[in-house]
C-alpha positions in Angstrom: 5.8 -25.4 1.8 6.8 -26.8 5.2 9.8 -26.0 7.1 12.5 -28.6 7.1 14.0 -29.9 10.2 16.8 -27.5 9.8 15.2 -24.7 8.3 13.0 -24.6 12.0 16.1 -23.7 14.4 19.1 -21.4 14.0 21.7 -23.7 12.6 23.8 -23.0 15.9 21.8 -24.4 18.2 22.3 -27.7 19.6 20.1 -30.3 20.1 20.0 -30.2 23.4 19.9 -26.9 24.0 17.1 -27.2 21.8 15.1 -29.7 24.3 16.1 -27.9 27.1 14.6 -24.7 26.1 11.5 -26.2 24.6 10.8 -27.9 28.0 11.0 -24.4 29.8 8.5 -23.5 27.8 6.3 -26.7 28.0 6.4 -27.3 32.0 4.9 -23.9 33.2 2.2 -24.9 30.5 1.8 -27.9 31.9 1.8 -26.5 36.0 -0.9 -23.9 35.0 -3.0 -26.9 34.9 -2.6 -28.2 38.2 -2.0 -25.0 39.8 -5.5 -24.6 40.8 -5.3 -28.5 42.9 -1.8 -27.4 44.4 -3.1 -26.3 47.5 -6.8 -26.0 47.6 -7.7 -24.9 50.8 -5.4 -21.5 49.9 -6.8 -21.0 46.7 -10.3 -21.3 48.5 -9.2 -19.2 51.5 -8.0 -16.3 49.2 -10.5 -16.2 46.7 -13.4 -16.4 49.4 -14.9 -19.9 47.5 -15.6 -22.9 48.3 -13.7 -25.8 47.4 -15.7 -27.2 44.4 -15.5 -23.9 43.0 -11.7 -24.3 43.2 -12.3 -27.6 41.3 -14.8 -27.1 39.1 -11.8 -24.0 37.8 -9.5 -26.6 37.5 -12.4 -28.3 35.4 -12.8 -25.1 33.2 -9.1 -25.1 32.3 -9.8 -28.6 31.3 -12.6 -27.7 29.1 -11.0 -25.3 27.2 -8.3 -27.8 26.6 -10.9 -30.5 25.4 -12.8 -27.8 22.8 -9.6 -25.8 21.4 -8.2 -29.0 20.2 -9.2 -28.7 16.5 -9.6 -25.1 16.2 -5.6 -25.1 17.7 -4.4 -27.3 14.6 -6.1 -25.1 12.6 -4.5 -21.9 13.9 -1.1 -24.0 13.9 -1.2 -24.2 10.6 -2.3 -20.9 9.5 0.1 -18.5 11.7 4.0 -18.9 11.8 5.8 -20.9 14.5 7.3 -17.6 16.1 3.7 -15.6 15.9 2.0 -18.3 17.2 4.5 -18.7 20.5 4.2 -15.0 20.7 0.4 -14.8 20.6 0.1 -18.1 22.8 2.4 -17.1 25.3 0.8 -13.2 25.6 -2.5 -14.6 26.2 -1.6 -17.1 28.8 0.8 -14.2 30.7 -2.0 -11.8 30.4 -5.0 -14.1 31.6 -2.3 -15.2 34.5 -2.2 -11.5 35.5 -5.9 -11.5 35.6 -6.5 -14.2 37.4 -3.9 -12.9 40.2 -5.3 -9.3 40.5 -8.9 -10.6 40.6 -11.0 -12.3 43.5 -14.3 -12.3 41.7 -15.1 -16.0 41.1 -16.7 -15.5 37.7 -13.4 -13.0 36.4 -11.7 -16.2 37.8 -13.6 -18.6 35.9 -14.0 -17.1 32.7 -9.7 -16.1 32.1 -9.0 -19.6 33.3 -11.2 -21.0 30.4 -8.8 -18.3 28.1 -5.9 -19.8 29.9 -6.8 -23.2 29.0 -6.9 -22.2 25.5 -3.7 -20.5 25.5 -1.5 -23.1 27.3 -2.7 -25.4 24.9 -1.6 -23.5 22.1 1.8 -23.0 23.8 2.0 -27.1 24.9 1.4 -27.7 21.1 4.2 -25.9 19.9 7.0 -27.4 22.2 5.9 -31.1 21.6 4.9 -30.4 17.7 8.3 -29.7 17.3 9.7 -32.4 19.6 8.2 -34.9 18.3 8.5 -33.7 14.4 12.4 -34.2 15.3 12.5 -37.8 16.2 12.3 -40.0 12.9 13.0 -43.5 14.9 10.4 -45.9 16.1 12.7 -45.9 19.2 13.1 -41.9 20.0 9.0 -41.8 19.2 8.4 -44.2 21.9 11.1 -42.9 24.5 9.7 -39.5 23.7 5.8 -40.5 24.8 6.6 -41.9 27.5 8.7 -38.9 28.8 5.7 -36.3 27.8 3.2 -38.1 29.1 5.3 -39.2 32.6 5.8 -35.8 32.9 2.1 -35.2 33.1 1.6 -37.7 35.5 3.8 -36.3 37.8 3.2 -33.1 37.6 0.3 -32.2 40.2 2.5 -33.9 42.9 5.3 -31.7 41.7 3.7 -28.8 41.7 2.6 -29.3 45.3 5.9 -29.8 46.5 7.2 -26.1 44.4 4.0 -24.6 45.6 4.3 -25.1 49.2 6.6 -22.9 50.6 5.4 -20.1 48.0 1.5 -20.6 50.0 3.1 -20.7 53.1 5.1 -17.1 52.6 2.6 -15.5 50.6 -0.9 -15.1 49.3 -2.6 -17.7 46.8 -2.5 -15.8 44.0 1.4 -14.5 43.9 1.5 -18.4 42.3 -0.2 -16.8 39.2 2.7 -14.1 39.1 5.8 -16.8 39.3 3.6 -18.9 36.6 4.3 -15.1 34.6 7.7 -15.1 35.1 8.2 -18.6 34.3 7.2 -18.0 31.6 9.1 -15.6 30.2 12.4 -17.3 30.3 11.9 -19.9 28.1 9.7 -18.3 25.6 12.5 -15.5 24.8 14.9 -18.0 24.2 13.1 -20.3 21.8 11.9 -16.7 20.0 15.5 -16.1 19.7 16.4 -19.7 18.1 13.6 -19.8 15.8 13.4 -19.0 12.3 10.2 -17.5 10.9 9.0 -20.9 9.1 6.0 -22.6 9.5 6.2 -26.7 10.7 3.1 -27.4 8.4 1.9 -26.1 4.7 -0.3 -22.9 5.3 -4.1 -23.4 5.7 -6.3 -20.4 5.4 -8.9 -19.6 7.9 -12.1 -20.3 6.3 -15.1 -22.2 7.1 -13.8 -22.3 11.1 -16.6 -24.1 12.3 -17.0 -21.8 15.7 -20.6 -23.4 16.1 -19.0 -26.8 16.7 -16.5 -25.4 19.2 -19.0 -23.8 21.2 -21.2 -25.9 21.3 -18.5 -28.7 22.6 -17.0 -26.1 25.2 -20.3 -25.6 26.4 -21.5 -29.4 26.8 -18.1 -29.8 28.8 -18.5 -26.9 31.0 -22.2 -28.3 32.0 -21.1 -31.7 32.3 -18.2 -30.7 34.7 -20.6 -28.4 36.4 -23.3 -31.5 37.7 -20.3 -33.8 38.2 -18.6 -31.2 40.3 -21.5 -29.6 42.2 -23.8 -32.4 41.9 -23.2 -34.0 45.3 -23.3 -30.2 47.0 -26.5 -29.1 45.5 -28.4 -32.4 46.0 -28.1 -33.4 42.6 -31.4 -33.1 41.1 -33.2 -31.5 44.0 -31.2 -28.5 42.9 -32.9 -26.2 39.6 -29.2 -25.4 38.3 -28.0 -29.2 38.3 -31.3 -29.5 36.4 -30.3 -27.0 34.0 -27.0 -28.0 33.3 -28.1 -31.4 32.8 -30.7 -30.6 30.6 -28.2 -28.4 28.7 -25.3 -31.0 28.5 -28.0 -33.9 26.7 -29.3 -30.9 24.4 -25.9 -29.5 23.7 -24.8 -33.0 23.2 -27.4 -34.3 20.6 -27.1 -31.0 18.4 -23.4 -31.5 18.3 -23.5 -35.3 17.0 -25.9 -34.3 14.6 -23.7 -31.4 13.2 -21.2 -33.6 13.3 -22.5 -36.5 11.1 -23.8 -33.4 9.4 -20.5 -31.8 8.0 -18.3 -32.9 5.9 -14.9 -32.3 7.7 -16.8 -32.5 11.3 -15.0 -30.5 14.3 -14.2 -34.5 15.7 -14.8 -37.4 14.0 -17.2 -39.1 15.8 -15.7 -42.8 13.7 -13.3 -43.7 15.7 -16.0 -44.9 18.2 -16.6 -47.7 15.0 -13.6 -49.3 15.9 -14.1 -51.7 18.6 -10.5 -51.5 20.1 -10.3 -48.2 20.3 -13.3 -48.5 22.6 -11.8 -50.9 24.8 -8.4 -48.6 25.0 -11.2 -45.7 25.4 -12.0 -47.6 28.6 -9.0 -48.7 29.8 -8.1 -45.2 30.0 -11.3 -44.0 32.0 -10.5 -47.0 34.4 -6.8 -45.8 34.7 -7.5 -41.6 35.8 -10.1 -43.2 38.3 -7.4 -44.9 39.9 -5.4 -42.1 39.3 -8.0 -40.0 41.1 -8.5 -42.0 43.9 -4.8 -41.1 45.2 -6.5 -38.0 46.4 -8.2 -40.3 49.0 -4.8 -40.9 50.2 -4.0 -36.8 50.2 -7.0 -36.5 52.5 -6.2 -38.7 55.0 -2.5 -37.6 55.0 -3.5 -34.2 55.4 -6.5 -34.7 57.7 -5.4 -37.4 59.9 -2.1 -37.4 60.0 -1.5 -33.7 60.4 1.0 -33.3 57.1 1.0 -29.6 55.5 1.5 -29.4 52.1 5.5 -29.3 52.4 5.8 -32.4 53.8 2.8 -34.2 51.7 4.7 -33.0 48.5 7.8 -34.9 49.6 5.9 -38.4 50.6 4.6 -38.0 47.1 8.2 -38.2 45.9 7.3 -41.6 46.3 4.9 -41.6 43.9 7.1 -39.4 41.0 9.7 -42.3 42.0 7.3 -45.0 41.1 5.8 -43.0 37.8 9.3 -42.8 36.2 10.0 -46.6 37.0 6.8 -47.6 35.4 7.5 -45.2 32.5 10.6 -46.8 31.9 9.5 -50.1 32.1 6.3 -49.7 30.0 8.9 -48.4 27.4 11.1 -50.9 27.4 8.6 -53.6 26.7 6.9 -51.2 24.0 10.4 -51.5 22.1 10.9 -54.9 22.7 7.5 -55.5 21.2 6.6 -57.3 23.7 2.2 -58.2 24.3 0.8 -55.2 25.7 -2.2 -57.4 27.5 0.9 -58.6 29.7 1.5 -54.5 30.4 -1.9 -54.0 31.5 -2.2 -56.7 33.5 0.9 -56.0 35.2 -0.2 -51.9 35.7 -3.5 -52.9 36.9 -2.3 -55.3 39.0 0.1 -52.6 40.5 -2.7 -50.1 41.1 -4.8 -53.0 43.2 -2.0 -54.1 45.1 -1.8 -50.6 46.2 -6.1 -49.9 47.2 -5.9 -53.6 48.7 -2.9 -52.6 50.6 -3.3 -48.7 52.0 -7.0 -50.5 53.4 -4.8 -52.1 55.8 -2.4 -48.8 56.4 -5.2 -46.5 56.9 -5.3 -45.9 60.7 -6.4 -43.2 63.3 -2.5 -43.3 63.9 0.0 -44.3 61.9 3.9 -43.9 60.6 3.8 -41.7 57.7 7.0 -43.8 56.1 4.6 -46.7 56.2 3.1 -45.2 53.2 6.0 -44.9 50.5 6.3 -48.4 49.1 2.5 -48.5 48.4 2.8 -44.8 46.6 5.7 -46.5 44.9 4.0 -49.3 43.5 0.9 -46.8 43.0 3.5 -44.9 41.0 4.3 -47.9 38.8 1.1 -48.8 38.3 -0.1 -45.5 36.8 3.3 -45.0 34.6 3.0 -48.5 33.1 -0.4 -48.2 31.8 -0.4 -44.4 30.5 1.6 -44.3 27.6 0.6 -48.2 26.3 -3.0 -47.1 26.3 -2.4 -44.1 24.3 -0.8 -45.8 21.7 -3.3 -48.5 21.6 -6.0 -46.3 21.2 -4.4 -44.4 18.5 -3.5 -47.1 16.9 -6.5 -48.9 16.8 -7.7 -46.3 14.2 -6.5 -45.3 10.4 -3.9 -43.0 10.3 -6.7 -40.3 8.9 -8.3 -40.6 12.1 -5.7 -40.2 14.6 -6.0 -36.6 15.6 -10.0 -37.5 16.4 -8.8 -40.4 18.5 -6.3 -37.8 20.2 -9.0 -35.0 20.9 -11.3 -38.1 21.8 -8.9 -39.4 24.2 -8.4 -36.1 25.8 -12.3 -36.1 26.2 -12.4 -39.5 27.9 -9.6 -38.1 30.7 -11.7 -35.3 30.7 -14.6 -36.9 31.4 -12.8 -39.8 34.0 -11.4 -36.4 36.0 -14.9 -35.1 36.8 -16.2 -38.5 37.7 -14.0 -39.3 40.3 -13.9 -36.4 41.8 -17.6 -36.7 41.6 -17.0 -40.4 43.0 -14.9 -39.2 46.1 -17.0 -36.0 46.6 -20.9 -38.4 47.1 -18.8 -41.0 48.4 -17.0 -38.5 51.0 -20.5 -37.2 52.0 -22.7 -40.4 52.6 -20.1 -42.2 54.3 -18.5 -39.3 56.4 -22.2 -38.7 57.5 -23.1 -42.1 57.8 -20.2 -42.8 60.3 -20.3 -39.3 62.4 -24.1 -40.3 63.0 -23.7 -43.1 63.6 -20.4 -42.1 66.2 -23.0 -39.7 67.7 -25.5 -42.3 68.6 -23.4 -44.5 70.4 -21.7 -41.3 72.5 -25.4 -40.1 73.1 -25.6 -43.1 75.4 -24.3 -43.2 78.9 -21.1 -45.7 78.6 -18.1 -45.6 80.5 -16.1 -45.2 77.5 -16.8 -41.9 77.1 -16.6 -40.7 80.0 -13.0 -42.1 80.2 -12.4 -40.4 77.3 -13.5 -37.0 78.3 -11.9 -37.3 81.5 -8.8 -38.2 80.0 -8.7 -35.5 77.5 -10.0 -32.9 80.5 -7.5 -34.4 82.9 -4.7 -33.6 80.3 -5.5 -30.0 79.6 -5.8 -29.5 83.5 -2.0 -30.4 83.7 -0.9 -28.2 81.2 -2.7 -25.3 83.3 -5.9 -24.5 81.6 -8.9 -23.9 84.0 -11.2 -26.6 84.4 -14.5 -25.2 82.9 -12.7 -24.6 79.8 -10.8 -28.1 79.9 -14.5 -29.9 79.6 -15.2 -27.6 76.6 -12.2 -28.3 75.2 -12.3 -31.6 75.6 -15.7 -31.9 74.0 -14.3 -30.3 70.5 -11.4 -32.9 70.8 -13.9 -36.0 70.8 -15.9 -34.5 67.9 -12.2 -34.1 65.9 -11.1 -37.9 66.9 -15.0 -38.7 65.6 -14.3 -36.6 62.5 -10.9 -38.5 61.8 -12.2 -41.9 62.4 -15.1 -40.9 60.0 -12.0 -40.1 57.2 -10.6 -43.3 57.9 -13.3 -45.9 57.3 -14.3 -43.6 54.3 -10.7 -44.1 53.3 -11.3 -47.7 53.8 -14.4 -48.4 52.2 -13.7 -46.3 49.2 -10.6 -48.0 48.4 -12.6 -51.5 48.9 -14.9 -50.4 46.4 -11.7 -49.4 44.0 -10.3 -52.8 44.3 -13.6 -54.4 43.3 -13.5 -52.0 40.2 -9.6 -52.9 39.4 -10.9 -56.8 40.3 -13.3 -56.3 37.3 -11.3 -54.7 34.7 -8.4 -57.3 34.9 -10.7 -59.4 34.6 -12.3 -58.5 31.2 -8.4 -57.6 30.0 -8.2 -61.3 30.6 -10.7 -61.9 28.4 -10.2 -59.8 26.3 -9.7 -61.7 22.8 -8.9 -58.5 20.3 -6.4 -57.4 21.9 -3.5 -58.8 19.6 -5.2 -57.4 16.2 -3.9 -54.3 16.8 -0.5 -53.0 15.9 1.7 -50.5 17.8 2.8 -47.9 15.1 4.0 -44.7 16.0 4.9 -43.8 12.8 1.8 -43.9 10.4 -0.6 -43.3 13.7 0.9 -40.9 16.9 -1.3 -39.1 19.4 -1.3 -34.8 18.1 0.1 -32.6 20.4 -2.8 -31.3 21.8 -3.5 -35.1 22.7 -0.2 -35.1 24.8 
């Protein structure tokens, strides 16, 4: 029999030391996931890689999250609450140690796809038991929108606790603090505990282990061309060909097992609900925009010269603005008030901001220019997460709702890898396009540049460097203001094209006539805890 609410927790606990301790445990969960997009360029450094192969792990941590989600409710409901946080939590610290003592990519890549799997396991059990205390409509609500605020802010967060750790130290001693944040919360959540289970036991038979490798797989491959794609030549390449080829097979055999078994892996109905397709969408269109912020990291980083210290504290800005639009998007939840008027408003944010930063993005420019835009940004992104979640689950029977979770983790999954996909064959042809283009012009004799040249020679003279190494100089200073005009009209353009995207979507949410057929009900229909 299930564990009542106080039969969970040592009767002297209070209830906030109770959220307090469970968030201890949930946040380094959570970090392990952006950990490997904190600071790139060290993680690529230390590990000898390049930097789609520190992506694509970040994309393998992913995956494991995507294919664990049923096979995690299933061990949830077998093991008891303090075995499982036991077991969860000695698999994450000891794939953590791993993954700081190795610097072979494929050790790397194969313990972060345990990891995944075992901070997953360990999310569950902090927002299962959250969210299995909150019996209002209200505290349901309030209680999304904190989870899932808190994993919208939580890659800029970790780059601003990252920082100084990179600068001091090598990449990986970020894998040992992950370790010892871990152990903190863990012991005392152990300690308030009783040895109940949250759900009635289910034994461990029929596991369908075909279903979840064939899932993990498909993701891997799909990550794989979406990540490399642009690197290898896309199709030019045998191994995009490959995966490809892999992803459609691995795909097809899956939705035939799935229509196949009678309690599939993930329900494949929800996709038979129109609005859940629409919220399905919304979503994709939301972590694009959400992606494209990294357009704005670039050209913080590249142009204007910001190390990752001071880039985590611009994107205060942005945490600022994602608790503001949390809020709000809350409020009008509870107030019941037409969610079409609370996508509108979100997208609306997110293409003020892409219209705006086209005008910001400069060769030179004020770096405080850039925190109302990340504000708004901010707002944007917080008021559309947590409305269309709920939609989306709620656009489904209640017997569905944990395949419209693992669905909906699928479609961020899946709107991850394309944008960085987006920004990577974007970044490529345009940067290329330009620095040719650059090139040709300076190939010609114009006085420009050799004003330029002289002026950049001329200003190394003064300082007292001889003059044959001055012209040299000066040469590789031309190509860098080339290279950083190059980021800036790809900053430009890509945001152009964004704004046509956001131009489209508001418009068909406009349109939209469904919209008001579905009910917001957290109680008969909430996203699982893997979803979160």
């Amino acid at each position: 029999m299930a564990a009542t609410d106080q039969q969970i927790f040592k009767s002297w606990m209070p209830e906030w030391g109770i959220r307090i301790i469970m968030f201890l445990v949930a946040f380094p969960s959570l970090g392990l996931f952006a950990l490997s997009m904190a600071n790139g360029s060290a993680a690529a450094g230390y590990y000898g890689i390049e930097p789609q192969d520190v992506q694509y792990s970040m994309i393998v941590f992913y995956a494991a999250v995507v294919s664990f989600y049923s096979f995690e409710v299933r061990l949830f409901r077998f093991i008891s609450i303090k075995n499982y946080l036991v077991l969860s939590t000695a698999l994450t610290i000891i794939t953590s140690y791993i993954c700081y003592s190795t610097q072979n990519l494929v050790v790397l890549l194969i313990f972060r796809f345990i990891q995944g799997m075992g901070s997953c396991a360990a999310t569950s059990i902090c927002i299962t038991l959250i969210f299995d205390r909150l019996k209002t409509e209200r505290a349901r609500e309030i209680g999304y929108s904190v989870f899932y605020g808190i994993l919208l802010v939580i890659s800029q967060m970790m780059t601003l606790v990252t920082a100084p750790l990179t600068d001091a130290f090598d990449y990986n001693t970020l894998y040992k603090v992950i370790i010892y944040a871990y152990l903190p919360g863990t012991i005392l959540l152990y300690l308030i505990l009783n040895n109940v289970r949250v759900n009635k036991r289910m034994p461990l038979y029929q596991l369908d282990w075909a279903s979840f490798l064939l899932y993990a797989l498909a993701a891997l491959s799909l990550g794989y061309v979406l990540i490399y794609g642009q690197q290898k030549y896309w199709f030019a390449d045998s191994s995009i060909r490959f995966a490809a080829a892999g992803f459609v097979l691995l795909l097809i055999i899956y939705a035939l097992r799935q229509i196949a078994l009678r309690r599939p892996y993930l329900s494949l109905h929800v996709f038979k609900y129109r609005n859940y397709c629409v919220g399905a969408l919304l979503l994709f269109a939301l972590y694009m925009c959400r992606g494209s912020l990294n357009v704005t990291n670039t050209y913080l980083s590249v142009v204007l010269g910001l190390d990752q210290w001071n880039l985590g504290i611009i994107m205060l800005a942005n945490v600022s603005g994602i608790i503001a639009g949390v809020i709000i998007s809350s409020r009008l939840t509870i107030m019941k008030r037409p969610i079409r008027f609370t996508w509108m408003c979100g997208f609306m944010l997110l293409l003020i901001f892409h219209g705006w930063m086209t005008f910001l993005f400069a060769a030179q420019a004020d770096q405080d220019d850039f925190i109302i835009p990340l504000i708004v940004h901010g707002m944007g992104a917080g008021m559309l997460m947590v409305p269309v979640i709920l939609f989306m689950i709620s656009s489904v029977p209640p017997t569905l709702s944990q395949s419209a979770s693992g669905v909906g983790v699928l479609v961020r999954f899946f709107s991850f890898c394309t944008s960085i996909a987006c920004i990577n064959a974007y970044s490529d042809y345009s940067k290329n396009q330009h620095y040719n283009r650059s090139l040709n012009l300076l190939g010609t004799d114009n006085m420009i540049l050799t004003q330029r040249l002289a002026s950049y020679a001329a200003g190394l003279e003064s300082k007292g460097m001889a003059k044959d190494a001055a012209a040299k100089v000066s040469n590789a200073l031309l190509a860098k203001n080339v290279s950083m005009q190059s980021q800036v009209r790809l900053s430009i353009e890509y945001y152009q094209w964004v704004c046509v995207f956001l131009l489209v979507v508001l418009i068909l949410i406009a349109l939209y006539p469904y919209v008001k057929k579905t009910i917001i009900d957290t109680h008969k229909s909430k996203p699982s805890a893997v979803g979160i």
